[in-house]
N, C-alpha and C positions, 0 to 999 in steps of 0.2 A: 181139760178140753175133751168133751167127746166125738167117739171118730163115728162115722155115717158116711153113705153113701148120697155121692151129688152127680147127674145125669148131666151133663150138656147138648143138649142135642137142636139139629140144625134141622133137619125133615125125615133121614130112614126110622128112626125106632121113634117119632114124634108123630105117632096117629091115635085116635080114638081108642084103639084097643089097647095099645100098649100101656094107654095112658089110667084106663079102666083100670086094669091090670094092678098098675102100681098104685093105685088111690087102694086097692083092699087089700093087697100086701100091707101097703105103710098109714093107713088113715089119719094118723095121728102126726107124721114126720114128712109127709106131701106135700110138695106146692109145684103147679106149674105156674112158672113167670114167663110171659107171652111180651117180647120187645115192642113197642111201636116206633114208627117214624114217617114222617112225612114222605109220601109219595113222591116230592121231587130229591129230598137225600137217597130214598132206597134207587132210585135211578140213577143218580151221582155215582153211588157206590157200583152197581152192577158195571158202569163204565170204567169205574176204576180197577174194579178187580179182571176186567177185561172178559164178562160172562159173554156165553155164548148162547144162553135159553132165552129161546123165543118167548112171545109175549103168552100163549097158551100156555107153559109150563110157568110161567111168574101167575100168573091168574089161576092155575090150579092149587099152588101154595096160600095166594090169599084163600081162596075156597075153602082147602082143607083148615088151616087156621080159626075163620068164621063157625067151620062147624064144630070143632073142638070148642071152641069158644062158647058155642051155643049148645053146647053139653049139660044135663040136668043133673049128669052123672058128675062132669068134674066141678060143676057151676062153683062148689065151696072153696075148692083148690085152686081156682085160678084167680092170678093177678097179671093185672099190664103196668109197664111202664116204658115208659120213652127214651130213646135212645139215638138221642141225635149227636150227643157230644160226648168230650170226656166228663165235664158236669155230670152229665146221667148217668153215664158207665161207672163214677165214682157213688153216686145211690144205687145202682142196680148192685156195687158189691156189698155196702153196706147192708142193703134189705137180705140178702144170701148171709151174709154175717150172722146177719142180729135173727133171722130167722134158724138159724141151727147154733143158736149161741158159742156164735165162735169171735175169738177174743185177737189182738195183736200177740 
């Protein structure tokens, strides 16, 4: 098993630069995985966790997301996937796995 380093990040160090940043540090050992989900689960959830950000600050995270997305810079290192259930949460560890060949 080799050890490396794995990032999880929700939105402070998850911008453009940072993201630059780590793509020529690590070129070779990069990936950002970008979650999707359906616009009425990520609603479900903000009710659930009991958020309190207005709809300008959830629209600026789509924003920022979009333009990371739309990066020519990270274009090779990004991937999406879906993430409405445990189903997907169980490929999103799998792809983390099998991406840094990590083993049970």
């Amino acid at each position: 098993l080799e050890t490396g380093n794995v990032i999880f990040e929700g939105d402070r160090l998850f911008n453009g630069k940072m993201l630059d940043r780590l793509s020529e540090l690590f070129p070779n050992d990069f990936k950002v995985l970008i979650l999707t989900v359906k616009d009425s689960t990520l609603d479900q959830r903000h009710i659930d966790r009991k958020d309190d950000q207005d709809d300008k600050f959830k629209n600026s995270r789509k924003t920022k997301i979009s333009n990371i997305m739309g990066s020519l810079t990270l274009m090779d290192y990004i991937e999406t996937m879906v993430n409405e259930n445990l189903d997907d949460q169980s490929k999103i560890i799998e792809n983390i796995k099998t991406f840094y060949n990590w083993s049970e």
